[in-house]
Residue, then its C-alpha position, 0 to 999 in steps of 0.5 A: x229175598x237173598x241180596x244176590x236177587x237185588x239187582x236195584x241200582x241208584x240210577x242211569x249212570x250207574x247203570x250204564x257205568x260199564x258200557x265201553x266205547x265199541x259195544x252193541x246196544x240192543x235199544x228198546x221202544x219203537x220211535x218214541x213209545x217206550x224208550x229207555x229216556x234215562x238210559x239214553x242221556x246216561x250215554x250221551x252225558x258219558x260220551x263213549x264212540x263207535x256204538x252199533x245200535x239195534x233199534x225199529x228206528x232213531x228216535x227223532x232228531x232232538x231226542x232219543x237215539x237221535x242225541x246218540x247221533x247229534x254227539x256222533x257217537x253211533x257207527x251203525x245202526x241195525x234198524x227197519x225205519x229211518x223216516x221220522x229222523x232226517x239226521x239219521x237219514x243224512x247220515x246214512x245218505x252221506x255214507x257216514x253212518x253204517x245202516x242195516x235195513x232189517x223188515x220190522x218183523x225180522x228184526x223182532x224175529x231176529x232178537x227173540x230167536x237171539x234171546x232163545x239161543x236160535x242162530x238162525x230160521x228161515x223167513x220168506x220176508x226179503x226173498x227176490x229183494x235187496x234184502x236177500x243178497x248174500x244170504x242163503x236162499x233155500x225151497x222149502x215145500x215149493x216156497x223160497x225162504x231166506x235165512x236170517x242170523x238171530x241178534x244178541x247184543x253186549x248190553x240191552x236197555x229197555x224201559x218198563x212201566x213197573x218192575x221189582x227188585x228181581x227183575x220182572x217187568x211189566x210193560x203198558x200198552x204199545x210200550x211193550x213193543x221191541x222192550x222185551x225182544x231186547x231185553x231177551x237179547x242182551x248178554x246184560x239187559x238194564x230196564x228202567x221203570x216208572x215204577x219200582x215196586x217191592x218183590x211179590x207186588x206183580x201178579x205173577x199172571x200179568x209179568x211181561x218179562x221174567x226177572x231172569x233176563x235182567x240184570x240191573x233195574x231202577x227207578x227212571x225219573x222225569x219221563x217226557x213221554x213225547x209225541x213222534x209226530x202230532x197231528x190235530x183235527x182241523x177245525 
């Protein structure tokens, strides 16, 4: 392995050293599933202003994306889900915080045709609704579809289980989510893993995401891996 396919890191900080005030985020995990932790206090500790953020949805009001709203330092939001954080909700209500409500499947859409170098594609989700207006509307074999701009953003951050030194990544389960659409949609994509493991280690069969997409990877530390919402059988 050459030292140019190293893109090992010592941390989040350095990671994340060279996002500036400004930048669009393309943030992976779906609540609280997958979420880059390390990442995410990296930027609140860092303190930069005026992010717009792709992300399903915020996190919730004292962790995740949810800190980012707490220090203020998000503008916009482009996301499919507000409910489980009522910061985000009050902010959005209060007008303080630009929100895009995107269906779920578009946004994923929008980031992996991003990722693919496809502007844009038509979708019949939306047509007739809110979601439609200002946006082309075109019949296609009698059925009306709307045509949707694909996402790339500035930098990507996403969270893996396992990945090497090269970049390649494996995600667990339900974790999988939004990470490898982000991470294909950033023009720089940094993962954090559980586990960092040496080049040859993954079964090339079993990689999620091809090293190619990333840019910088390291070892995350202290995962709290919450619950969004815990619920419990009565007695």
């Amino acid at each position: 392995m050459t030292q140019g396919l190293n893109k090992v890191v010592k941390d989040a900080r350095e990671a994340v050293k060279d996002i500036p005030s400004g930048a669009l985020l393309a943030i992976g995990g779906f609540g609280l599933c997958g979420i880059p932790e390390n990442c995410i206090a990296a930027l609140v500790e860092k303190g930069i202003k005026d992010l717009t953020c792709i992300s399903n949805n915020a996190g919730v009001d004292d962790f995740g994306i949810g800190l980012m709203l707490q220090k203020r330092q998000v503008k916009k939001m482009i996301s499919s889900y507000v409910g489980e954080n009522k910061l985000f909700e009050t902010l959005m209500l209060s007008g303080e915080l630009q929100v895009e409500m995107t269906p779920q499947g578009t946004l994923a859409e929008k980031l992996r045709a991003g990722g693919s170098g496809i502007p844009a594609f038509f979708t019949a989700t939306g047509v007739g609704t809110v979601v439609a207006d200002g946006k082309e509307v075109r019949e296609i074999d009698g059925r009306k579809y709307v045509l949707e701009r694909s996402l790339t953003a500035d930098f990507a951050i996403v969270k893996a289980w396992r990945g090497d030194a090269m970049g390649n990544l494996v995600f667990r389960k339900t974790a999988r989510n939004f990470n490898p659409l982000c991470a294909m949609a950033g023009r720089i994509t940094i993962a954090e893993v559980e586990e960092l493991v040496p080049v040859g280690a993954l079964d090339p069969d079993q990689i999620h995401l091809p090293g190619i997409y990333v840019k910088r990877i390291f070892q995350g530390t202290n995962y709290q891996k919450r619950i969004e919402r815990r619920t419990v059988r009565g007695k």
